[in-house]
N, C-alpha and C positions, 0 to 999 in steps of 0.2 A: 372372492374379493368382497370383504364385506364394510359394514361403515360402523363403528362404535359411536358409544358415548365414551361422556369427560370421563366419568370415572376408570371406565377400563383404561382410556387413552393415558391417564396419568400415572395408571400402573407399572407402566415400560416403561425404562428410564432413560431410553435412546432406540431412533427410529435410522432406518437405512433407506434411500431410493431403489429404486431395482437396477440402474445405471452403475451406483455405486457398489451394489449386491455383486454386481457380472463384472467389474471391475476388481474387486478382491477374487472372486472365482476361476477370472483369468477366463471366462465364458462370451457368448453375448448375452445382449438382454433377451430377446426369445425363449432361452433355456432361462434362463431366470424364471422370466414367464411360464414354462412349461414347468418347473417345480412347483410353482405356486396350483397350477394346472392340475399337475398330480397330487396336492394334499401332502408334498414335502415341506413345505414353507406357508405359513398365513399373511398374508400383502392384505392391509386397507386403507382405504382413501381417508387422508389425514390431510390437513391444512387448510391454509386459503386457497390455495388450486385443487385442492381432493384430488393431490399423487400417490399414485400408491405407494406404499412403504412396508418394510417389516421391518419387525424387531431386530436391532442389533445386538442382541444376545441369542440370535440365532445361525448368525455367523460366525468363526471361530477360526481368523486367520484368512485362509485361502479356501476354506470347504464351511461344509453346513455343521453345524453342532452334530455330535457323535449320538444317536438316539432319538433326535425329535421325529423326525419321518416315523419311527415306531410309536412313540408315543404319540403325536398327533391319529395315529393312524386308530389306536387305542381308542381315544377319547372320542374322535368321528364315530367309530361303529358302536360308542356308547350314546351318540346321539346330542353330541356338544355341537354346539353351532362353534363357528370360526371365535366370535367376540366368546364366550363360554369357555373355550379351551386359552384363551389371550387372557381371562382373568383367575384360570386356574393354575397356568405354569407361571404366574407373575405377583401372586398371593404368595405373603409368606406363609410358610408350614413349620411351625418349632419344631418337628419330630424329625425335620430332615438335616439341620437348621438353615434357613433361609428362603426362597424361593424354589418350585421346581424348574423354571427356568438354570438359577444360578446350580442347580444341583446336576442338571444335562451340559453344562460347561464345565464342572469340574469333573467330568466321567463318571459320574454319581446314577448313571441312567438308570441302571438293576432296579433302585430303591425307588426310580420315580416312575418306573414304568408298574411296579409293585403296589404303589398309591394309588395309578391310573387305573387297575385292574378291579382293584377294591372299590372303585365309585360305582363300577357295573353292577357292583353286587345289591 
């Protein structure tokens, strides 16, 4: 859990509670929590309460986007901090076209976990 700045903060275009995370997942929050736990999910304290939140383009209906748990998993053993991986799947990339975020919601993962492997290099 970690704390940005403005800029990353204004990269995402919409944030979730973890109440409201476990309320789509049809979960509790605990397991929420425990995603976050496990480096499936990135939750940071955002607001005038500094509640946790994640992005909500990282939820996708009732489940987690189809691929960020790999990609995040990618980008960590490449040594991105939390705020690092939040301003590289939220940057646009014309080669993908759009965001790697928007590219792991449209099942686009192949090509973004392909970018993510490329930064190691």
């Amino acid at each position: 859990m970690t704390e940005i700045d403005a800029k990353t903060d204004a990269l995402v275009p919409a944030w979730l509670h973890l109440p409201d995370i476990a309320e789509k997942l049809d979960v509790e929050v605990t397991r929420v929590r425990q995603l976050v736990k496990e480096g499936q999910l990135i939750a940071v304290r955002r607001g005038e309460k500094r509640t946790l939140q994640v992005p909500a383009a990282f939820i996708d209906g009732d489940k987690v986007v189809k691929g960020l748990s790999g990609t995040l998993t990618l980008l960590r053993d490449d040594g991105y901090s939390d705020e690092e991986m939040l301003e590289w799947l939220f940057t646009p990339d014309p080669t993908l076209p759009g965001t790697p975020a928007q590219a792991l919601s449209e099942n686009r993962g192949t090509e973004v976990k392909r970018r993510a492997q490329v930064l190691a290099v």
